[in-house]
DSSP file (Angstrom, degrees, kcal/mol; ACC not computed):
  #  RESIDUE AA STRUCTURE BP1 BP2  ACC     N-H-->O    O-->H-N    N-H-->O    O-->H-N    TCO  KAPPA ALPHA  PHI   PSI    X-CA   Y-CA   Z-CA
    1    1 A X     >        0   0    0      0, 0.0     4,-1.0     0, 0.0     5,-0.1   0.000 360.0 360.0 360.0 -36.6  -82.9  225.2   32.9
    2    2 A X  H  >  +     0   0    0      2,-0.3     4,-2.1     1,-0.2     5,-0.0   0.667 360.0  49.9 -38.5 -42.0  -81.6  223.6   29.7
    3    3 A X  H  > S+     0   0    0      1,-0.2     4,-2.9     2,-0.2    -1,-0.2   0.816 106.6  61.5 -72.3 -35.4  -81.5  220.0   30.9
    4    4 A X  H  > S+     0   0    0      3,-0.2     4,-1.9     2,-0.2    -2,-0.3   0.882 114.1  30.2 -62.4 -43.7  -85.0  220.5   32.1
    5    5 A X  H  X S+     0   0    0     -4,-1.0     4,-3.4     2,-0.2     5,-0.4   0.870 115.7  57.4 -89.2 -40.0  -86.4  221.2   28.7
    6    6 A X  H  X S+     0   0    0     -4,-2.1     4,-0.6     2,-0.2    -1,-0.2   0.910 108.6  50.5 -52.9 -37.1  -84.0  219.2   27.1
    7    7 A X  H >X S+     0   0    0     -4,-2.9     4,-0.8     2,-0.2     3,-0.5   0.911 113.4  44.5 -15.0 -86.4  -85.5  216.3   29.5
    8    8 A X  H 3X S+     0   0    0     -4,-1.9     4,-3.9     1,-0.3    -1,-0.2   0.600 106.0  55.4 -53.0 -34.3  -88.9  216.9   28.7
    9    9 A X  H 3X S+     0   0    0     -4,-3.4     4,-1.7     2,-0.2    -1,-0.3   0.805 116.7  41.3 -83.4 -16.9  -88.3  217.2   24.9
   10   10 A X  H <X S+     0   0    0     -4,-0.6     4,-4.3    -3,-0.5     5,-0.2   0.956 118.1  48.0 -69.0 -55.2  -86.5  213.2   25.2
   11   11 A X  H  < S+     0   0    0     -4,-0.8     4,-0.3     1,-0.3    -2,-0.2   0.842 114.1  43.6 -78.8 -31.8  -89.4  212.2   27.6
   12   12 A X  H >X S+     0   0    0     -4,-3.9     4,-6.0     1,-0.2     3,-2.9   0.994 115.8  52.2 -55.3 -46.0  -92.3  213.9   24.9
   13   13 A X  H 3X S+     0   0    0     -4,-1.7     4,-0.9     1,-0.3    -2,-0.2   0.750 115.4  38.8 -67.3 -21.2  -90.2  212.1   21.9
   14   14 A X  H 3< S+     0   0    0     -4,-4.3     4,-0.3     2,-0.2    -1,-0.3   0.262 108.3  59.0-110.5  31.5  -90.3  208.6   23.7
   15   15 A X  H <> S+     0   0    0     -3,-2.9     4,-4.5    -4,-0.3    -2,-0.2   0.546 113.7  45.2-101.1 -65.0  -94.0  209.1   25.0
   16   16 A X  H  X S+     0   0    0     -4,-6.0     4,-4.7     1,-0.3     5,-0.3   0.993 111.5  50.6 -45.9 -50.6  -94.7  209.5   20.9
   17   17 A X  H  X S+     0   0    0     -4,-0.9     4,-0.6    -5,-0.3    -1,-0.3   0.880 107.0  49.1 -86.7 -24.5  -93.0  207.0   20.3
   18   18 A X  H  > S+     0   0    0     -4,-0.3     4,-2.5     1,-0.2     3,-0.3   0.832 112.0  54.6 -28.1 -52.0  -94.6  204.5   22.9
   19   19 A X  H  X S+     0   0    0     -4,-4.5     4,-0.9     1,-0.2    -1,-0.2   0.924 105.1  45.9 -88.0 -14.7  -97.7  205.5   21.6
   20   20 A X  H  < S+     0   0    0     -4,-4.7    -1,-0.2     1,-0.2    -2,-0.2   0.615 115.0  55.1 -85.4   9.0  -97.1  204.7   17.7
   21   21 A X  H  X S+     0   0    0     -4,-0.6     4,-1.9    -3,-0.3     5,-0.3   0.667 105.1  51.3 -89.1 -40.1  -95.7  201.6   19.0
   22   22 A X  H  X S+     0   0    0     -4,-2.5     4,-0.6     1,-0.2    -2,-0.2   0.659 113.7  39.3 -83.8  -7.4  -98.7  201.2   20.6
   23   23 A X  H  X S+     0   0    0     -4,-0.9     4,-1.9     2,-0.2    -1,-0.2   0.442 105.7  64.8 -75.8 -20.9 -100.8  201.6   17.8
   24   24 A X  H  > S+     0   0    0      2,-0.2     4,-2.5    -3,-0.2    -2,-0.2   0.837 110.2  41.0 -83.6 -54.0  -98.5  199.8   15.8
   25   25 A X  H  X S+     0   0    0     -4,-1.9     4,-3.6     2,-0.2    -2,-0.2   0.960 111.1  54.6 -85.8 -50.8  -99.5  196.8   18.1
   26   26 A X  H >X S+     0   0    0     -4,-0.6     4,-2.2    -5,-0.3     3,-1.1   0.946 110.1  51.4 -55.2 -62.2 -103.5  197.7   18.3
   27   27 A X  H >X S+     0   0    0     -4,-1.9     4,-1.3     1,-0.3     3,-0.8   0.876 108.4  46.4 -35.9 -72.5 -103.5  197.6   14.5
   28   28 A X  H 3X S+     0   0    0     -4,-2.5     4,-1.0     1,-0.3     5,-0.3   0.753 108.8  60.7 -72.9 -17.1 -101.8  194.3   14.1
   29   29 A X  H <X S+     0   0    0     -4,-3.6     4,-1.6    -3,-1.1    -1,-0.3   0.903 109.7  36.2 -91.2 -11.9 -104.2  192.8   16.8
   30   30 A X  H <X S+     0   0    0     -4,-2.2     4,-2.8    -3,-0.8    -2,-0.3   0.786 109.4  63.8 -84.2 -20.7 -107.3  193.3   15.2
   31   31 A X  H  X S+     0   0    0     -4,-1.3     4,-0.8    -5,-0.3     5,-0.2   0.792 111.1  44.4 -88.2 -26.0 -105.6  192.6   11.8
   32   32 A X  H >X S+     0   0    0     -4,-1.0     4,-1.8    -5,-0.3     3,-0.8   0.937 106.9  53.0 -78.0 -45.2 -105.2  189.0   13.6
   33   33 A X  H >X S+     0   0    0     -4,-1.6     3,-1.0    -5,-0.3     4,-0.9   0.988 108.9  50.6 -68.8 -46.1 -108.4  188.4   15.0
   34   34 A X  H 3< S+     0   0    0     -4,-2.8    -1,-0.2     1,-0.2     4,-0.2   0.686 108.5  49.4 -92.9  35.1 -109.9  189.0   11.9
   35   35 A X  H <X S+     0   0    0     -3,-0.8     4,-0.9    -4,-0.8    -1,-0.2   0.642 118.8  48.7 -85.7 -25.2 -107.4  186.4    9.9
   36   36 A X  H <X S+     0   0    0     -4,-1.8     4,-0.9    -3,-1.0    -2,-0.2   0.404 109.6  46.5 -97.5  -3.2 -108.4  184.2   12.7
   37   37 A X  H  < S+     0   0    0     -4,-0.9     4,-0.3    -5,-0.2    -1,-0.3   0.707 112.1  45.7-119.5  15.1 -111.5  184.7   12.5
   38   38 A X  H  > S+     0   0    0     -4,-0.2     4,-1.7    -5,-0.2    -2,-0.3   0.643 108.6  58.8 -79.5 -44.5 -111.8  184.3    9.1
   39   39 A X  H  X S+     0   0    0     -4,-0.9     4,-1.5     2,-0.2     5,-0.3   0.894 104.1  57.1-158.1 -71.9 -109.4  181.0    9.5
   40   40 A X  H  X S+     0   0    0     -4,-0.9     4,-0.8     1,-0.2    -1,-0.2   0.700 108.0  43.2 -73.7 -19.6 -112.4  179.8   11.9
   41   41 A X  H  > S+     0   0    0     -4,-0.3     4,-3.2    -3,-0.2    -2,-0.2   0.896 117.6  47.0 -51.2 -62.2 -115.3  180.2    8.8
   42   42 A X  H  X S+     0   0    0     -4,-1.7     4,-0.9     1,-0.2     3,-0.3   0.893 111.9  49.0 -43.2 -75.1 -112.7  178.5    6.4
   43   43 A X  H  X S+     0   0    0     -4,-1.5     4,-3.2     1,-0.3    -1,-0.2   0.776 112.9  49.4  -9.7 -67.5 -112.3  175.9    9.4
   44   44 A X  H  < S+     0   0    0     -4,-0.8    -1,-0.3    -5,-0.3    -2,-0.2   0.906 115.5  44.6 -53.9 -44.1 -116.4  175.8    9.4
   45   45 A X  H  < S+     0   0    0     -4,-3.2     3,-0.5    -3,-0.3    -2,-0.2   0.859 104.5  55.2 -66.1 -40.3 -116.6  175.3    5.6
   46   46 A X  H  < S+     0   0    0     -4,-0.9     4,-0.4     1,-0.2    -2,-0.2   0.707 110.5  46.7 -81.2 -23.2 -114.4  173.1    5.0
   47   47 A X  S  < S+     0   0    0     -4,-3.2    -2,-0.2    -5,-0.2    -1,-0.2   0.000 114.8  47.3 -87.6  24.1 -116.0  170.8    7.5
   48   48 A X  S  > S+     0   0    0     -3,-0.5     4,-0.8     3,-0.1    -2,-0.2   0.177 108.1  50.1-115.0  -4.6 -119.4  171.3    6.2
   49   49 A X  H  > S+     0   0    0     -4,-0.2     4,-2.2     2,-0.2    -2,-0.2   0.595 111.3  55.0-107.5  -5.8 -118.5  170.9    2.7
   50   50 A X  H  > S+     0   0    0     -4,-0.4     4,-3.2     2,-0.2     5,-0.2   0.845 111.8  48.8 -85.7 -34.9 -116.5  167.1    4.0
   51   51 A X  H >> S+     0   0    0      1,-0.2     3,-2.2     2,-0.2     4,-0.8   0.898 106.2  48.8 -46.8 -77.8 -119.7  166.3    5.5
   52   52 A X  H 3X S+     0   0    0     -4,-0.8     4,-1.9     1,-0.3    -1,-0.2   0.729 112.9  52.1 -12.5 -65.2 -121.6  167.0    2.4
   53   53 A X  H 3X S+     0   0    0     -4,-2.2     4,-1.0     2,-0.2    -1,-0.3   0.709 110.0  46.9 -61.0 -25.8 -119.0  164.8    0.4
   54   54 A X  H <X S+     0   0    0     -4,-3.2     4,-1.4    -3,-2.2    -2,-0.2   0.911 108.6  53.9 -60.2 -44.6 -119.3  161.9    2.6
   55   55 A X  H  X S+     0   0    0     -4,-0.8     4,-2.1    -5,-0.2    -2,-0.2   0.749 114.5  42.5 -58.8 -36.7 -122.9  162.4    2.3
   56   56 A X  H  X S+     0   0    0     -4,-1.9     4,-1.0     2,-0.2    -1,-0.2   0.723 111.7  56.7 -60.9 -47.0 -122.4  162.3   -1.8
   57   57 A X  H >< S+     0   0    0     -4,-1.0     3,-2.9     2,-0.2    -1,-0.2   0.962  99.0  54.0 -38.1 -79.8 -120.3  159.7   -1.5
   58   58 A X  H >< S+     0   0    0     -4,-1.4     3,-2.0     1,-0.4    -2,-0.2   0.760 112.6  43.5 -41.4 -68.3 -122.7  157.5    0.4
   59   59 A X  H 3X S+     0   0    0     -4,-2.1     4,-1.4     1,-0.3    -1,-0.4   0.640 108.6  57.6 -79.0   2.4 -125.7  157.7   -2.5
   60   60 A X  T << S+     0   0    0     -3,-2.9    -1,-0.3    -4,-1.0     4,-0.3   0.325 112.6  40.1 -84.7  13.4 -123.4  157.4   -5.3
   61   61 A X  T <4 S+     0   0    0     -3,-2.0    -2,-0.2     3,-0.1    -3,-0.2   0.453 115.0  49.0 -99.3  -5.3 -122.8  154.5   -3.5
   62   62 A X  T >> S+     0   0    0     -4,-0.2     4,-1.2    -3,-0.2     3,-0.8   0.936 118.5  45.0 -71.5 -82.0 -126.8  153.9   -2.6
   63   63 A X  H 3X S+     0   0    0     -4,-1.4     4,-4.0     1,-0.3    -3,-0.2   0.852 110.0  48.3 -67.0 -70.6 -127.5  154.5   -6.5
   64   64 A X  H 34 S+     0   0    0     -4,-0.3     4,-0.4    -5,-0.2    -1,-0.3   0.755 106.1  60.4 -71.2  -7.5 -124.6  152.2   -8.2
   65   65 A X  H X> S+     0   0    0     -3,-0.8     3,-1.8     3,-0.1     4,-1.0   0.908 114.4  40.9 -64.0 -80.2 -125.7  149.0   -5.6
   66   66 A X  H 3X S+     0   0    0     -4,-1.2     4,-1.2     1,-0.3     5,-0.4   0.781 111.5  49.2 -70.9 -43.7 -129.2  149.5   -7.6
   67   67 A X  H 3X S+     0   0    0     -4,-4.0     4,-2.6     2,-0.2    -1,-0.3   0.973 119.8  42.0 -52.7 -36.6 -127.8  150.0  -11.1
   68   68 A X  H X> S+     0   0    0     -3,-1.8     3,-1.5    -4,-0.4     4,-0.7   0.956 115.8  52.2 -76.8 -60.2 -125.5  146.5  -10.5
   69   69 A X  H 3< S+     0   0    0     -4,-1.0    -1,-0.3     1,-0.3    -2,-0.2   0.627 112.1  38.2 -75.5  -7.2 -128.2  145.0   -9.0
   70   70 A X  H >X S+     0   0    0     -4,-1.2     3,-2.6    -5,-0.3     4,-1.3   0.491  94.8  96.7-103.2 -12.1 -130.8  145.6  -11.7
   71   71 A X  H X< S+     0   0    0     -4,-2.6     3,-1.1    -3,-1.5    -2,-0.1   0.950  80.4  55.2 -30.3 -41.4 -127.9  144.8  -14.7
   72   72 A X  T 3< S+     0   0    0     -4,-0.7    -1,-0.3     1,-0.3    -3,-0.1   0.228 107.8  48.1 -93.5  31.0 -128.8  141.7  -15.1
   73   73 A X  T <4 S+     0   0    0     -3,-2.6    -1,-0.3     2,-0.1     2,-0.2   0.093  90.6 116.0-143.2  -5.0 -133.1  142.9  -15.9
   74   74 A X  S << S-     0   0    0     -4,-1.3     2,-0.1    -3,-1.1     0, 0.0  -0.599  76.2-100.0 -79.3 157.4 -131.6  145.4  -18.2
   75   75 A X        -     0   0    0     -2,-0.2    -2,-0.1     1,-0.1    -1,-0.0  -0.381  29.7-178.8-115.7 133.4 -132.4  145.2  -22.3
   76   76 A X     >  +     0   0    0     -2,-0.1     4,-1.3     2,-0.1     5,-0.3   0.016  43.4 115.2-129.7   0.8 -130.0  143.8  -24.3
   77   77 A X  H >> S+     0   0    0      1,-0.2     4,-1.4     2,-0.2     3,-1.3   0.883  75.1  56.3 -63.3 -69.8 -131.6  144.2  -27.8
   78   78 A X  H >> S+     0   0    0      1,-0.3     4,-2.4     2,-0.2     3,-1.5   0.651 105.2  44.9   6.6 -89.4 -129.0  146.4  -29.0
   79   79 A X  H 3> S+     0   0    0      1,-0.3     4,-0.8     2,-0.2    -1,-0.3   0.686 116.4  50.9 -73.8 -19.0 -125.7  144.4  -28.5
   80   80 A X  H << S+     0   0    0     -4,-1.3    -1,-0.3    -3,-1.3    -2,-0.2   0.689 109.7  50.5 -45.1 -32.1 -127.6  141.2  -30.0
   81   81 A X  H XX S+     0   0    0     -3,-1.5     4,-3.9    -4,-1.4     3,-1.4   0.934 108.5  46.3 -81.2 -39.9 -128.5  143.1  -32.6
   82   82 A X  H 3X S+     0   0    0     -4,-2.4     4,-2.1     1,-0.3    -2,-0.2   0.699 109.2  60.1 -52.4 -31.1 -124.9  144.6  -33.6
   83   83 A X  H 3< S+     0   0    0     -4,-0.8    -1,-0.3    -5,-0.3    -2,-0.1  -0.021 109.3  41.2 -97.4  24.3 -123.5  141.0  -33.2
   84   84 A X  H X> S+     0   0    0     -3,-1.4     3,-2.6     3,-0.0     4,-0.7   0.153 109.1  55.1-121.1 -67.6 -125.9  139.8  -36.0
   85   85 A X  H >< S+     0   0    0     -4,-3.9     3,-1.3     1,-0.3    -2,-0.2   0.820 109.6  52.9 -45.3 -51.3 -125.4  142.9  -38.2
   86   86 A X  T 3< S+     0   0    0     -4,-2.1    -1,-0.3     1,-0.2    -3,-0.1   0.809 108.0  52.0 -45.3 -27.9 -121.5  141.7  -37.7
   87   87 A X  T <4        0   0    0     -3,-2.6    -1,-0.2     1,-0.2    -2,-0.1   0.742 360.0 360.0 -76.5 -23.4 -122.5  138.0  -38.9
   88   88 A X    <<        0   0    0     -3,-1.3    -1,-0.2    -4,-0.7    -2,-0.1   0.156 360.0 360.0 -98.9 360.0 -124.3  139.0  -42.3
């Protein structure tokens, strides 16, 4: 009768322990899906904010063709005038 209980008390302790192992494991896969799914926002963000920077790119690159191309209609009075106050 001793071996029988003793049995049963092994076979409860590694039935526990199966199951905080198995909890052990449920935890850490939801603590992975949401790192991954967090990781797949980042993912989303960072390839909306390269877009976005191309986009930025692109009219500060619109905007300084029109500044170079109007330089030469721009007002000059200033540095003509500073290069006569130098002469006097």
């Amino acid at each position: 009768m001793k071996d029988v209980t003793g049995v049963t008390k092994v076979c409860e302790r590694i039935d526990k322990d199966i199951e905080e192992t198995n909890n052990q494991i449920n935890r850490r896969t939801r603590e992975s899906k949401r790192l991954e799914d967090r990781m797949d926002e980042m993912c989303k963000r960072l390839a909306f904010l390269e877009e976005a920077n191309i986009e930025k790119e692109g009219r500060i690159n619109y905007l300084e063709g029109i500044i170079e191309s109007m330089s030469d209609k721009l007002c000059r009075c200033g540095e003509s005038q500073s290069s006569f106050e130098l002469n006097t």
